[in-house]
CHARMM internal coordinates of N, CA and C (Angstrom, degrees):
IC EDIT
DIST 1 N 1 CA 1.4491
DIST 1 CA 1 C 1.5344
ANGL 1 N 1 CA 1 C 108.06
DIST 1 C 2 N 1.3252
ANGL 1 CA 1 C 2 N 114.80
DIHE 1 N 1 CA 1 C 2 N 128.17
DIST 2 N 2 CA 1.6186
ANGL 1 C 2 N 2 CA 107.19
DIHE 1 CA 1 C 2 N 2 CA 168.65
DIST 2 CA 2 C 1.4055
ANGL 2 N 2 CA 2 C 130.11
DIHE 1 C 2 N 2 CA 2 C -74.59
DIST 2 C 3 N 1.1565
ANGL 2 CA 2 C 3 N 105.62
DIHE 2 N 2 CA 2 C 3 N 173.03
DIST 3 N 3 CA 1.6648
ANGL 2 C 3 N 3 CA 115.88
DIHE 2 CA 2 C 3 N 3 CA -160.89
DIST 3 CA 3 C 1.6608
ANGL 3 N 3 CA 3 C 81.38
DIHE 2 C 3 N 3 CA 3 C -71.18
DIST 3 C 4 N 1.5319
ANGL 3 CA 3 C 4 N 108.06
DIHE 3 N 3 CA 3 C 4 N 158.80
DIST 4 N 4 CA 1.4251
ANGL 3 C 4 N 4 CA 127.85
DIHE 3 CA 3 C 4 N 4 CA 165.00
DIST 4 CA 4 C 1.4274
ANGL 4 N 4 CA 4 C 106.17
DIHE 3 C 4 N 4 CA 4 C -78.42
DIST 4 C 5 N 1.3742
ANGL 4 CA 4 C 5 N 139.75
DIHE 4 N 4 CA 4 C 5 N 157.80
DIST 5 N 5 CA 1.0714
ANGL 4 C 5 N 5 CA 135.60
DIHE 4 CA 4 C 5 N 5 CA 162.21
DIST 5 CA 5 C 1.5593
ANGL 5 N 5 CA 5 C 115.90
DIHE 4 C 5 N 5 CA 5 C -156.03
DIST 5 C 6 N 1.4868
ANGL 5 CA 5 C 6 N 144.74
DIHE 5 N 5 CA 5 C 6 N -168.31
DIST 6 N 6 CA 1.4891
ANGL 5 C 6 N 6 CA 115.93
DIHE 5 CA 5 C 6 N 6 CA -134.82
DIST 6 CA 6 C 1.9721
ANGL 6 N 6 CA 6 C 70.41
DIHE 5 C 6 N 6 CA 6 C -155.27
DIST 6 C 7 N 1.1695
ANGL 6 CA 6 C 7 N 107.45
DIHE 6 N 6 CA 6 C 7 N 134.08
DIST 7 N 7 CA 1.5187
ANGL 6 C 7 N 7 CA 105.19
DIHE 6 CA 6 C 7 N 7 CA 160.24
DIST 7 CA 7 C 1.6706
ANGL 7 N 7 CA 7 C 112.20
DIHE 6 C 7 N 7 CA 7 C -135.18
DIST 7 C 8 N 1.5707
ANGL 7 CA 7 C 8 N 100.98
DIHE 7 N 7 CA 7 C 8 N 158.30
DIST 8 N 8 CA 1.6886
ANGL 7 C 8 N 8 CA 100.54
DIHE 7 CA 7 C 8 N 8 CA 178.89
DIST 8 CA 8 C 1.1898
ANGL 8 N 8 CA 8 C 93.88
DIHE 7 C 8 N 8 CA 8 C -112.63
DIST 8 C 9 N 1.7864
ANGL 8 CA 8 C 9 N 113.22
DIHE 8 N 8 CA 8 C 9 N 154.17
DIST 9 N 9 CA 1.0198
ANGL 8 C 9 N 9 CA 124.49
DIHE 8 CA 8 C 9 N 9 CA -175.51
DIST 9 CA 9 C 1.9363
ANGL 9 N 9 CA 9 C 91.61
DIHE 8 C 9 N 9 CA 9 C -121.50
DIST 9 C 10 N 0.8239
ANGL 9 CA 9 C 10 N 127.51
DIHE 9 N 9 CA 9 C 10 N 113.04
DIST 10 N 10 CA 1.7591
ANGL 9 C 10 N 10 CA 132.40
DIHE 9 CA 9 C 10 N 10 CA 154.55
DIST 10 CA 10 C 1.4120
ANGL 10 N 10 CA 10 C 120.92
DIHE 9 C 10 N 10 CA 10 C -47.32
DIST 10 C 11 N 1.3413
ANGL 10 CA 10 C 11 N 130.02
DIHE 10 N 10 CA 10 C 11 N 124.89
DIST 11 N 11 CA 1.1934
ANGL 10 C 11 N 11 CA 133.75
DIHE 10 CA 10 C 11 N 11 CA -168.28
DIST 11 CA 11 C 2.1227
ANGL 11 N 11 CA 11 C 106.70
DIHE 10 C 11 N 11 CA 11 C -77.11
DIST 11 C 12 N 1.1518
ANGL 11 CA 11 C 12 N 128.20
DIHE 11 N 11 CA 11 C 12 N 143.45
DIST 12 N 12 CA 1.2562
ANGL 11 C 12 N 12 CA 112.94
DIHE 11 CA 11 C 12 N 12 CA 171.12
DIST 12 CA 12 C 2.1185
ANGL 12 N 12 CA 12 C 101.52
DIHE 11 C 12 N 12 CA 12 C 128.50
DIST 12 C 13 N 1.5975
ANGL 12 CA 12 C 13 N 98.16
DIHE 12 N 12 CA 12 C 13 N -32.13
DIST 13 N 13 CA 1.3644
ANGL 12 C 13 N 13 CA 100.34
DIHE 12 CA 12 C 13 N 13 CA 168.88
DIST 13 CA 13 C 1.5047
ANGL 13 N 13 CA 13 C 112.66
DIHE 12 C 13 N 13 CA 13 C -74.05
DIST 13 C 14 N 1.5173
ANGL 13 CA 13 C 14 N 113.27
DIHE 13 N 13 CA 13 C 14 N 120.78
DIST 14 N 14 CA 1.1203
ANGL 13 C 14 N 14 CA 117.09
DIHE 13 CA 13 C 14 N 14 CA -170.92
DIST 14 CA 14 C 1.6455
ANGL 14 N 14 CA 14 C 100.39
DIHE 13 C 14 N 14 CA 14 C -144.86
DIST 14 C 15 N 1.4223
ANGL 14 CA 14 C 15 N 107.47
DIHE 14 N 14 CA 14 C 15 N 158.07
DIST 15 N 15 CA 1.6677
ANGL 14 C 15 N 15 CA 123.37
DIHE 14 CA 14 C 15 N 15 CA -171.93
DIST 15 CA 15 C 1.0958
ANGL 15 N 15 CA 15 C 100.51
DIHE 14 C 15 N 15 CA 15 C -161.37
DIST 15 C 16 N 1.8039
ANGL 15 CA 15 C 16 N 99.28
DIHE 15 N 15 CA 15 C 16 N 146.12
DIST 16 N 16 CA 1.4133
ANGL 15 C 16 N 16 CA 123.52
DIHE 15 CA 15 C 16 N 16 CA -166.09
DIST 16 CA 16 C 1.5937
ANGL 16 N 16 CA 16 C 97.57
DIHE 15 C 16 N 16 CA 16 C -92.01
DIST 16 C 17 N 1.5442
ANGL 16 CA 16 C 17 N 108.08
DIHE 16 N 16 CA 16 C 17 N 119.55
DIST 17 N 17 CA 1.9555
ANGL 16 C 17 N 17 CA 100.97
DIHE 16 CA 16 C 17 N 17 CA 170.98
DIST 17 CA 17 C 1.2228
ANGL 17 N 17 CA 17 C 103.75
DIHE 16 C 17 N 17 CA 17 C -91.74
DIST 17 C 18 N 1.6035
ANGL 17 CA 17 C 18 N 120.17
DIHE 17 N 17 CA 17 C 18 N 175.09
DIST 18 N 18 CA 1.3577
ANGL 17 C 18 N 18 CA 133.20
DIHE 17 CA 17 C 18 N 18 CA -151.65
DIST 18 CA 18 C 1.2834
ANGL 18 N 18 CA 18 C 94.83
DIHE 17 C 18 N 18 CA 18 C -96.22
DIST 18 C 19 N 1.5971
ANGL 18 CA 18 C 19 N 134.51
DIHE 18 N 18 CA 18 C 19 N 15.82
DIST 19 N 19 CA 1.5957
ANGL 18 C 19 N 19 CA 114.47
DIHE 18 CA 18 C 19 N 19 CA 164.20
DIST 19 CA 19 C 1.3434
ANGL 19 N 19 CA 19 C 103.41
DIHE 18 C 19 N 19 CA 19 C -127.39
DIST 19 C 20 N 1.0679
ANGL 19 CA 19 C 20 N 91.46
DIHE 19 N 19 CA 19 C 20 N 43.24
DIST 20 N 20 CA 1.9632
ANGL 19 C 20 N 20 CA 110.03
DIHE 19 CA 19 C 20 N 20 CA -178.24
DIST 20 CA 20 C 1.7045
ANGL 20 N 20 CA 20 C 142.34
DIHE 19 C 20 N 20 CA 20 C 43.34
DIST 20 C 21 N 1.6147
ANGL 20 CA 20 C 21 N 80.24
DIHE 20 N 20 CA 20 C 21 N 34.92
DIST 21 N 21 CA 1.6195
ANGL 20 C 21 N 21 CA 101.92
DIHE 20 CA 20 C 21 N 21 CA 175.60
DIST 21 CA 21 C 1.7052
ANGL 21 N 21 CA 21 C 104.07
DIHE 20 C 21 N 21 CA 21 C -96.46
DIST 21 C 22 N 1.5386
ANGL 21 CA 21 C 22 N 102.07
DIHE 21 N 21 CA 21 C 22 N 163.53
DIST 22 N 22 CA 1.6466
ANGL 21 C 22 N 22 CA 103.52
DIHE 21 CA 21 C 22 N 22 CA 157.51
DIST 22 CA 22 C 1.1848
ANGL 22 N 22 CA 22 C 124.81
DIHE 21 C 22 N 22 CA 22 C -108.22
DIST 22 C 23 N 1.3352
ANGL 22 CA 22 C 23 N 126.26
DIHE 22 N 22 CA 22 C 23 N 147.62
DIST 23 N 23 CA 1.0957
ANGL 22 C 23 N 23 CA 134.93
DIHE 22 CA 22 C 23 N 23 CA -155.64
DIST 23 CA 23 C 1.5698
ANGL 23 N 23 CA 23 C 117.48
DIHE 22 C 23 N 23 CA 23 C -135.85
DIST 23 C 24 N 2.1076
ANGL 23 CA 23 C 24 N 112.79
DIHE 23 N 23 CA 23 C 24 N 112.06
DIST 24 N 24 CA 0.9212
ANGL 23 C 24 N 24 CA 109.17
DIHE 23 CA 23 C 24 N 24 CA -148.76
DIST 24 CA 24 C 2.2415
ANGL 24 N 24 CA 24 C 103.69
DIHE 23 C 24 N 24 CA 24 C -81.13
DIST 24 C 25 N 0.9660
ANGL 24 CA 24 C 25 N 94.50
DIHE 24 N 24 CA 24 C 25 N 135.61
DIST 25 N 25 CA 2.5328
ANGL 24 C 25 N 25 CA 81.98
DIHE 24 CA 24 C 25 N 25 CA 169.71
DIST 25 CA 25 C 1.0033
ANGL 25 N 25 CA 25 C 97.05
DIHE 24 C 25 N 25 CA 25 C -33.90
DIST 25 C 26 N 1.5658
ANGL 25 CA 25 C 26 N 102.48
DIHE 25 N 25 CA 25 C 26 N 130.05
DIST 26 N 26 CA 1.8318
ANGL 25 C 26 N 26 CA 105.79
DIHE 25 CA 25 C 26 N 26 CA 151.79
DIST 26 CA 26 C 2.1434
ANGL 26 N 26 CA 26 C 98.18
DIHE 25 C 26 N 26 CA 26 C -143.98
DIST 26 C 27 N 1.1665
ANGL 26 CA 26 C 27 N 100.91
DIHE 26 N 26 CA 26 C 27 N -136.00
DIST 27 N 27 CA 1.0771
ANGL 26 C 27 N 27 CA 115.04
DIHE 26 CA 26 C 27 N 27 CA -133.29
DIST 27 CA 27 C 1.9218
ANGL 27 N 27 CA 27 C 85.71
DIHE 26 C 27 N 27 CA 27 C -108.24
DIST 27 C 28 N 1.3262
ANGL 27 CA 27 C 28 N 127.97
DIHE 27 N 27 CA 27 C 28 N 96.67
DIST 28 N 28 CA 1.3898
ANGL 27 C 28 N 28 CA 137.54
DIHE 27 CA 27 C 28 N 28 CA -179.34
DIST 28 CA 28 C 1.7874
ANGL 28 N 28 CA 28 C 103.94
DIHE 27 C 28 N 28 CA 28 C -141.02
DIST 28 C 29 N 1.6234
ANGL 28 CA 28 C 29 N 102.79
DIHE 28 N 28 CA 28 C 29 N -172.41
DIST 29 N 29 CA 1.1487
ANGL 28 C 29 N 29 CA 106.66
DIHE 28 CA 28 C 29 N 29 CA -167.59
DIST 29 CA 29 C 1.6090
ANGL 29 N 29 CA 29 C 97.58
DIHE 28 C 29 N 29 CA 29 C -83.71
DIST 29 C 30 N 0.8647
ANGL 29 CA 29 C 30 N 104.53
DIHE 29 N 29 CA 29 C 30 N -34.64
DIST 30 N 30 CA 2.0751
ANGL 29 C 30 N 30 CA 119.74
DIHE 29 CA 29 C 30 N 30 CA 176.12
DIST 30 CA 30 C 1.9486
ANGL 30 N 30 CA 30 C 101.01
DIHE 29 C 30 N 30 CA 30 C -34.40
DIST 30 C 31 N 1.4550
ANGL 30 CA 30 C 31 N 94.52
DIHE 30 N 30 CA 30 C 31 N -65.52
DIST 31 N 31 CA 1.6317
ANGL 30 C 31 N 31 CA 105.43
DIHE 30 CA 30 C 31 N 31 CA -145.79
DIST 31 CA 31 C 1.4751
ANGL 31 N 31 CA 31 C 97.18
DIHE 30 C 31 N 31 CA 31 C -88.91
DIST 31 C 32 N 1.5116
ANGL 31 CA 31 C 32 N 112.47
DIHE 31 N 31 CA 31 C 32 N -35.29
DIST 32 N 32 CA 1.5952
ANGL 31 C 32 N 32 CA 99.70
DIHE 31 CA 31 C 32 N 32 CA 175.46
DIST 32 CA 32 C 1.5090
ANGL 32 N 32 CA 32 C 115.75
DIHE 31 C 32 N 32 CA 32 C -160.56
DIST 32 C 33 N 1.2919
ANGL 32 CA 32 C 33 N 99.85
DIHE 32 N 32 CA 32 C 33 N 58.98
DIST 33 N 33 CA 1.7673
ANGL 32 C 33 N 33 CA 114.51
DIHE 32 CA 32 C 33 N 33 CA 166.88
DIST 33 CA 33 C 1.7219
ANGL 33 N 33 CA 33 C 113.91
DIHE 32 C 33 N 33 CA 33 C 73.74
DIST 33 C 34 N 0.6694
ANGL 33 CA 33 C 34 N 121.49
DIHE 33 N 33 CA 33 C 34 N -15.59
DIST 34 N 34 CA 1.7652
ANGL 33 C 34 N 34 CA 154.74
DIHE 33 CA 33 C 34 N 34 CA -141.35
DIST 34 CA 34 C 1.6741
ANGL 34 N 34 CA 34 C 83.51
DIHE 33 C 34 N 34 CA 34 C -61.26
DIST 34 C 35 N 1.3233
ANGL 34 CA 34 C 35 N 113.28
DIHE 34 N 34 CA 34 C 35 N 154.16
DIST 35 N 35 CA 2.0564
ANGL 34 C 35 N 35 CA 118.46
DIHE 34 CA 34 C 35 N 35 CA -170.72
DIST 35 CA 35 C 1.5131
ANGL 35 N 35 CA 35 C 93.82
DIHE 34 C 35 N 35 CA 35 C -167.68
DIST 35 C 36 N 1.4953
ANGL 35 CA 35 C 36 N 97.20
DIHE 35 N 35 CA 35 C 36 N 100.54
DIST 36 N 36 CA 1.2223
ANGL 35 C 36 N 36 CA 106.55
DIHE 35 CA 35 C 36 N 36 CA 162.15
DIST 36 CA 36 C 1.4783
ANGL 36 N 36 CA 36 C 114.14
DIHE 35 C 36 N 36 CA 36 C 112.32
DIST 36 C 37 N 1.6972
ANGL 36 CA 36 C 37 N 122.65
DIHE 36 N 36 CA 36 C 37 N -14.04
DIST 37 N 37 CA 1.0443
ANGL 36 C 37 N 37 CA 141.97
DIHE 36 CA 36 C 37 N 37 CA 140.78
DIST 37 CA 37 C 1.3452
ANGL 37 N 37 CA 37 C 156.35
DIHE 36 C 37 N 37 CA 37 C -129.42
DIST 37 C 38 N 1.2628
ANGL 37 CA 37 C 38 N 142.13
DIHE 37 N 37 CA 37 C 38 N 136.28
DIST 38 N 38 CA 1.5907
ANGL 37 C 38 N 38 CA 149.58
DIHE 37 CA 37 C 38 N 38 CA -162.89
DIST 38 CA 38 C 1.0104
ANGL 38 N 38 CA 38 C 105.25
DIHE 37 C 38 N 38 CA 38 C -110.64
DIST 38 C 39 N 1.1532
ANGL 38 CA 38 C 39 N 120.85
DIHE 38 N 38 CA 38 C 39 N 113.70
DIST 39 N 39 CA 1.8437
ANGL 38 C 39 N 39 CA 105.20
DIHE 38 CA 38 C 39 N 39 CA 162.43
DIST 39 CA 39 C 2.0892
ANGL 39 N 39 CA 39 C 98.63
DIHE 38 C 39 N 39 CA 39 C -143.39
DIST 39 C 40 N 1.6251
ANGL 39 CA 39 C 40 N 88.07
DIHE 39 N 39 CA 39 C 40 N 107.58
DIST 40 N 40 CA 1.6516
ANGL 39 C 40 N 40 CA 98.83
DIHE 39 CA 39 C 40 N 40 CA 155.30
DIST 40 CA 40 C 1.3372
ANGL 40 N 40 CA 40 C 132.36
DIHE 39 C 40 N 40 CA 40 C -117.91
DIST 40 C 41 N 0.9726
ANGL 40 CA 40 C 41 N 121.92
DIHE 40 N 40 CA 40 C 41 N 150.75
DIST 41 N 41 CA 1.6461
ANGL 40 C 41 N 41 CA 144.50
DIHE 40 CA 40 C 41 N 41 CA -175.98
DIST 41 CA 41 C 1.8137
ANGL 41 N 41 CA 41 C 111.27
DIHE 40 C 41 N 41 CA 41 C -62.77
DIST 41 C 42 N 1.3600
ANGL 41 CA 41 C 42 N 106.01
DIHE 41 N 41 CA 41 C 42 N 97.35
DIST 42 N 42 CA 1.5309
ANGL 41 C 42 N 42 CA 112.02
DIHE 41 CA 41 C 42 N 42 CA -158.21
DIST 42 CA 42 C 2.1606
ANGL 42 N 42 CA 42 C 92.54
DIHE 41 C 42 N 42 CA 42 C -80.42
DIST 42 C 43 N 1.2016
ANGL 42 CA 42 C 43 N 147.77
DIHE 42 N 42 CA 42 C 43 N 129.57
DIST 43 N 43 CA 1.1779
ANGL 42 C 43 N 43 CA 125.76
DIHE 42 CA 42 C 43 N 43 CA 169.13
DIST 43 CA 43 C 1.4789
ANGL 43 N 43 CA 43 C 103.21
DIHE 42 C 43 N 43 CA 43 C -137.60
END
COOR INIT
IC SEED 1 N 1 CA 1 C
IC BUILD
């Protein structure tokens, strides 16, 4: 099992989703290894 480790995400990264909301970085397998959960910032 790997070590746990702690990441920051900076506010300001933002992406357009395909039903034409923005969508703030958060916490996926993309941005920081993450298994079993997604969590982004709907605004």
């Amino acid at each position: 099992m790997p070590t746990p480790t702690c990441r920051l995400f900076r506010p300001g990264e933002t992406y357009a989703g395909k039903q034409g909301f923005d969508y703030a970085a958060g916490v996926s397998a993309e941005s920081a290894g993450a298994t079993g959960i997604c969590m982004h910032l709907l605004t």
